[in-house]
DRENDO-1510 file (C-alpha; in Angstrom, 1 decimal, always signed):
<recs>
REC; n; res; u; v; w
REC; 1; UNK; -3.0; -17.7; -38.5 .
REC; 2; UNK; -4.8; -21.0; -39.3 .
REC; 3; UNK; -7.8; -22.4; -37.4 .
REC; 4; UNK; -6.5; -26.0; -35.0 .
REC; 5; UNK; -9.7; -27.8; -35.1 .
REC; 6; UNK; -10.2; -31.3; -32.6 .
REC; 7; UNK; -10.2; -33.3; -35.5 .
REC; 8; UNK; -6.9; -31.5; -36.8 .
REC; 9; UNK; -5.1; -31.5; -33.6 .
REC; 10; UNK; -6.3; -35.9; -33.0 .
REC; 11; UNK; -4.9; -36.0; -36.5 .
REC; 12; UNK; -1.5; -34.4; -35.7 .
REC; 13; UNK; -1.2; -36.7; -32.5 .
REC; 14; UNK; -2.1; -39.5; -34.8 .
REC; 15; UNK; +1.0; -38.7; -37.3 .
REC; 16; UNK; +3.3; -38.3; -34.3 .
REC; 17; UNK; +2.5; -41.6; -33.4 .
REC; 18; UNK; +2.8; -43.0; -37.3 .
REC; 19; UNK; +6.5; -41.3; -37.0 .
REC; 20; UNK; +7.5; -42.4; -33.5 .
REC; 21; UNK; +7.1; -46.0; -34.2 .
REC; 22; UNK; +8.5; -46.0; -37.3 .
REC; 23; UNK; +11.8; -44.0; -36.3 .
REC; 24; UNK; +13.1; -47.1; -34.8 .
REC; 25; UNK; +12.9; -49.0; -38.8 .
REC; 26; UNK; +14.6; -46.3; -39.7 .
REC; 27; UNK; +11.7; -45.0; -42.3 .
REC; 28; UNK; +11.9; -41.7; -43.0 .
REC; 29; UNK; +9.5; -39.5; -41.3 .
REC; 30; UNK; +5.8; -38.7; -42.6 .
REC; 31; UNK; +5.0; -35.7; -43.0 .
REC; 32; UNK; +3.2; -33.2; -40.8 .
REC; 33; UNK; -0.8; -32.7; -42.1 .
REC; 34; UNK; -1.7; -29.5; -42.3 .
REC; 35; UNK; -4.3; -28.0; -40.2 .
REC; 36; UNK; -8.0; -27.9; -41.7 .
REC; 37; UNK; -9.7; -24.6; -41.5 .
REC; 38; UNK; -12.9; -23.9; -39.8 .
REC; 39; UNK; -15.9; -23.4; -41.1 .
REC; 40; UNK; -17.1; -19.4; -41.6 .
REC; 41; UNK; -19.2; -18.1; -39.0 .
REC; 42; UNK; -22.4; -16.8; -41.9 .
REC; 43; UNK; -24.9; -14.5; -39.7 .
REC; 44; UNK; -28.4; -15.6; -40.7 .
REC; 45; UNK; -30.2; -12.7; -38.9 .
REC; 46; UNK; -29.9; -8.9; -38.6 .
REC; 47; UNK; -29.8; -7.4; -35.3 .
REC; 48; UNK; -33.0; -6.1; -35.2 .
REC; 49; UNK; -33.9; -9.2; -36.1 .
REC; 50; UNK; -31.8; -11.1; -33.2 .
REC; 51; UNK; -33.7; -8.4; -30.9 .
REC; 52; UNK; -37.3; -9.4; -31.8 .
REC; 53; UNK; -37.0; -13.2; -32.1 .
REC; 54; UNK; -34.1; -13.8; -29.5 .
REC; 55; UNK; -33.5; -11.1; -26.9 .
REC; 56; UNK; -36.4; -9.3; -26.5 .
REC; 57; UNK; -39.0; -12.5; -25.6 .
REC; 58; UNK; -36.3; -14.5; -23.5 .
REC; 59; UNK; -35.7; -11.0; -21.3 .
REC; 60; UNK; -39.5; -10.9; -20.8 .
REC; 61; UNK; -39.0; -13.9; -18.9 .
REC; 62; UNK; -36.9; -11.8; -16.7 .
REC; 63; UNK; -38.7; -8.6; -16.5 .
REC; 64; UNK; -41.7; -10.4; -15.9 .
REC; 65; UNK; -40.6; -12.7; -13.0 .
REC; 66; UNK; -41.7; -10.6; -10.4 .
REC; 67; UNK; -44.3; -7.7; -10.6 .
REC; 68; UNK; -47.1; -6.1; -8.9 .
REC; 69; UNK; -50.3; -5.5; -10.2 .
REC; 70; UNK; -52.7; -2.8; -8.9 .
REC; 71; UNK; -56.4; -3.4; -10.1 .
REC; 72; UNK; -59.9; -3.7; -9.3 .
REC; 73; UNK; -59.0; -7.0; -7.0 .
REC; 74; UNK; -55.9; -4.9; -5.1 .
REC; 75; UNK; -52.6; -5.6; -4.9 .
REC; 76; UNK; -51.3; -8.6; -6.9 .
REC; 77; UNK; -47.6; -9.6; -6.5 .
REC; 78; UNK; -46.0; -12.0; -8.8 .
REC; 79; UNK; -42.8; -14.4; -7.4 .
REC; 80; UNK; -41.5; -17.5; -9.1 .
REC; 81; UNK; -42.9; -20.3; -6.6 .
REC; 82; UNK; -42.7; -23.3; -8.9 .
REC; 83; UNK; -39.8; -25.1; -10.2 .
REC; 84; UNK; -41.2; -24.3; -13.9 .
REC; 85; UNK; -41.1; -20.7; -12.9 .
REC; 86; UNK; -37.3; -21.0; -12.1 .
REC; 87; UNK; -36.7; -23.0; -15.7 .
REC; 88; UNK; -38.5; -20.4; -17.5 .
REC; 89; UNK; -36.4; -17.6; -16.1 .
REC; 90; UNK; -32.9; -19.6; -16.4 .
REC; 91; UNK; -33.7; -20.2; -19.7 .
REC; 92; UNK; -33.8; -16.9; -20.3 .
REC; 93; UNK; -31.2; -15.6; -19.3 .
REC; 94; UNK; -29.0; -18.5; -20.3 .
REC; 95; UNK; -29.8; -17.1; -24.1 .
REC; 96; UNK; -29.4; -13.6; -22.9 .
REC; 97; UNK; -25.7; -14.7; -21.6 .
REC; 98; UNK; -25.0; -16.2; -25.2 .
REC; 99; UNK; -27.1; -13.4; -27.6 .
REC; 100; UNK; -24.6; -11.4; -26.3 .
REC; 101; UNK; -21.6; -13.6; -28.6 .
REC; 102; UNK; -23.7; -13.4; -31.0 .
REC; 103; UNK; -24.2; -9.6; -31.0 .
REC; 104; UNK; -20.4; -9.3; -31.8 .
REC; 105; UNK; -20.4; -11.2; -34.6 .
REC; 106; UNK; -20.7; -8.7; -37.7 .
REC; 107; UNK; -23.6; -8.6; -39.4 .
REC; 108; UNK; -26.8; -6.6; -40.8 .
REC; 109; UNK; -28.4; -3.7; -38.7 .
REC; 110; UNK; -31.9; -4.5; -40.6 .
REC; 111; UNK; -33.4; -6.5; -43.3 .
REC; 112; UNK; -32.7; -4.4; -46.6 .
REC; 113; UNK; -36.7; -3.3; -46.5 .
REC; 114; UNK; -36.1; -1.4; -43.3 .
REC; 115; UNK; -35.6; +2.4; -43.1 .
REC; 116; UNK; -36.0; +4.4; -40.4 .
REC; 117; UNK; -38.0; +3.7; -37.6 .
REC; 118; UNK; -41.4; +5.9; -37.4 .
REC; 119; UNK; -40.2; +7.3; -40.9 .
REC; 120; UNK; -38.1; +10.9; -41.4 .
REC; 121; UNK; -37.6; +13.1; -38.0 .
REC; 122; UNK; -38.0; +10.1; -35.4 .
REC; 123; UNK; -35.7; +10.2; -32.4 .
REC; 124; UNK; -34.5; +6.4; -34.1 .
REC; 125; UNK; -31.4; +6.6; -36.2 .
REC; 126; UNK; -32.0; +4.5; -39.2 .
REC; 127; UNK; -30.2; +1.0; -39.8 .
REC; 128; UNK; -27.4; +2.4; -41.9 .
REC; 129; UNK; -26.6; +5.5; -39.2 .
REC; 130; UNK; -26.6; +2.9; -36.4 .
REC; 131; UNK; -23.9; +0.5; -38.0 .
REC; 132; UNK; -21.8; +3.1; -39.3 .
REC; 133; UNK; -21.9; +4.1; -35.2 .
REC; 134; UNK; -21.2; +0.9; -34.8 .
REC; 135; UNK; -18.1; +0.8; -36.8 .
REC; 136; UNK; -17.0; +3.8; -35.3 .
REC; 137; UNK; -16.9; +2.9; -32.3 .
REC; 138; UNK; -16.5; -1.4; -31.9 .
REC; 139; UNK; -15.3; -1.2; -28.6 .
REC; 140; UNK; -18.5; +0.4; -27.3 .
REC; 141; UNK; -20.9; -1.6; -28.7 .
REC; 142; UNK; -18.8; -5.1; -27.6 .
REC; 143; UNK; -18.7; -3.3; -23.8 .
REC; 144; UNK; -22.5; -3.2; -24.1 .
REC; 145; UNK; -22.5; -6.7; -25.1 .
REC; 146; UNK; -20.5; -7.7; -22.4 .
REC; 147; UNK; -22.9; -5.7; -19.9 .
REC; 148; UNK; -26.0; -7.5; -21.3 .
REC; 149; UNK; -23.8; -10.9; -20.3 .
REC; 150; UNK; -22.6; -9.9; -17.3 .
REC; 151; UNK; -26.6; -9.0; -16.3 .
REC; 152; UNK; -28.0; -12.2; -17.6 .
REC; 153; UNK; -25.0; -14.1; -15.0 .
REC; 154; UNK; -26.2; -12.7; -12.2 .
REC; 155; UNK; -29.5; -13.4; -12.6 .
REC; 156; UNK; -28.6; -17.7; -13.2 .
REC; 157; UNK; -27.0; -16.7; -10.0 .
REC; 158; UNK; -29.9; -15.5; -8.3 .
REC; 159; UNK; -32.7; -18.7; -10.2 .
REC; 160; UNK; -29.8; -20.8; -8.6 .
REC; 161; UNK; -29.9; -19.5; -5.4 .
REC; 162; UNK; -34.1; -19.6; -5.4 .
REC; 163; UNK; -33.5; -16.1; -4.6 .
REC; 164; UNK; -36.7; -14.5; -6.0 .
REC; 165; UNK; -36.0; -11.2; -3.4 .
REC; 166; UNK; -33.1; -10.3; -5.8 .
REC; 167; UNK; -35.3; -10.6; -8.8 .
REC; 168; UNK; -36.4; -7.3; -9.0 .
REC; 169; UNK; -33.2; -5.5; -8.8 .
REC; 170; UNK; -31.8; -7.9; -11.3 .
REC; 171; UNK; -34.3; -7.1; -14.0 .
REC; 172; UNK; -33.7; -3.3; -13.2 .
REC; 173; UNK; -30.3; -4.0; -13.8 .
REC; 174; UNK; -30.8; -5.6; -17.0 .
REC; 175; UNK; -32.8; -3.5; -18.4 .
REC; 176; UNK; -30.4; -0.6; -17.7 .
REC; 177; UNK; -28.3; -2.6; -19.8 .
REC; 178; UNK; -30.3; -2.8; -22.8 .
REC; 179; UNK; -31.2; +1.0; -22.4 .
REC; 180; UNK; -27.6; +2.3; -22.4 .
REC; 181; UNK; -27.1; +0.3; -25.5 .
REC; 182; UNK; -29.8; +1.5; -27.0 .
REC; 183; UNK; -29.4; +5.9; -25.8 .
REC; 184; UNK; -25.4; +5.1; -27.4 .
REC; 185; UNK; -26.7; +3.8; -30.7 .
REC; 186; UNK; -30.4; +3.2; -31.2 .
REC; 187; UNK; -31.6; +6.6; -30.4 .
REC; 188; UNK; -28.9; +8.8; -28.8 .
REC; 189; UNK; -31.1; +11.8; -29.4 .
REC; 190; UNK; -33.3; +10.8; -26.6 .
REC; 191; UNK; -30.7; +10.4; -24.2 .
REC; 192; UNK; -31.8; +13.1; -22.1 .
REC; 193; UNK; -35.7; +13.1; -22.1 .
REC; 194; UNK; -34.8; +8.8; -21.3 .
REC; 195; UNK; -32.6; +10.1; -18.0 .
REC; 196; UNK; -34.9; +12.6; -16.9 .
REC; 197; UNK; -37.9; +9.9; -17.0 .
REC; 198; UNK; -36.3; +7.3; -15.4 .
REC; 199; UNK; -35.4; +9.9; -12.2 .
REC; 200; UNK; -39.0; +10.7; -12.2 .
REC; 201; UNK; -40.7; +7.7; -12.0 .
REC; 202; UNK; -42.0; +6.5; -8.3 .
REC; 203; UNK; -41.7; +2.9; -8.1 .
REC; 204; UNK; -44.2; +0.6; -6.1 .
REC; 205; UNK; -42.2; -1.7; -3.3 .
REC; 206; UNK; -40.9; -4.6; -5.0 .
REC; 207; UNK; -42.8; -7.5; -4.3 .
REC; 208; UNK; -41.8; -10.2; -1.1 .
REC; 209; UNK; -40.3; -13.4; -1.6 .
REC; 210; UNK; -42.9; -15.7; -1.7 .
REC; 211; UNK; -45.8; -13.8; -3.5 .
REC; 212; UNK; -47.8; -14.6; -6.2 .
</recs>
């Protein structure tokens, strides 16, 4: 099926017109212009790639919205007070939102010069393993797309709301987003040992609106 661009379809409505006046000199009608094709999506990055330049810093801004430090000076709690604080965390997760389109769009697992991660007998599949999973299974991979979206939402929800109590759950969410991705394609091996640290883990009280 061919691509209607805007400039195709002003360019239809423009021959309509060209015909509709000149119906009434009895000219005979012009013909229809065909639709111009779009131009080709062309991936520029790999995934791993799109992960460390893209995802990985703008989720930071996320994860690291709230948190509590334990040190030498006590407890330290960490809220977004400032309007530049909320920026910094929409902005984030306005990319997250869109990295995940761009995670659907075919392309490279890894730059040609990577292999597999912490070499032979690490819990990482290498780049070819993971993108023949990939193509295996399409509909899995979009639905974790869609989950990473669906995450980075609620959170411009929340940085709309000035909601920074919600923070914390949101960036627990998020991340459990990015993790299931990862135990169904990155490193499925480590599915268990992943699940059985996350249940074991004792979390410190997230910190109170208002902190930092």
């Amino acid at each position: 099926m061919p691509i209607v661009t805007a400039k195709g379809v002003l360019t239809a409505l423009a021959a309509l017109a060209v015909v509709a006046a000149g119906s009434s000199c009895a000219s005979p009608p012009a013909a229809a212009p065909q639709s111009s094709a779009g131009s080709p999506m062309t991936p520029v990055l790999s995934v791993k790639e799109l992960m460390e330049h893209i995802v990985d810093p703008q989720a930071d801004y996320v994860f690291e919205a709230v948190s509590v430090d334990v040190g030498p000076k006590g407890v330290v709690e960490t809220t977004p007070t400032t309007d530049e604080d909320w920026t910094r965390i929409e902005r984030g997760a306005w990319v997250l939102a869109e990295a995940s389109n761009l995670l659907k769009l075919p392309r490279k697992m890894a730059p040609d010069d990577v292999k597999r991660p912490g070499g032979p007998g690490a819990p990482e599949l290498a780049p070819h393993e993971i993108e023949a999973k990939v193509k295996a299974n399409p509909q899995l991979w979009n639905s974790h797309a869609d989950a990473l979206r669906d995450e980075a939402v609620k959170v411009i929800a929340i940085v709309k709301a000035r909601d920074a109590g919600k923070l914390f759950d949101a960036g627990s969410a998020l991340d459990r987003a990015c993790e299931g991705c990862h135990l169904d394609f990155w490193y499925p091996g480590d599915r268990e040992a992943v699940l059985k640290d996350r249940s074991s883990k004792a979390y410190i009280t997230k910190p109170a609106p208002g902190s930092k």
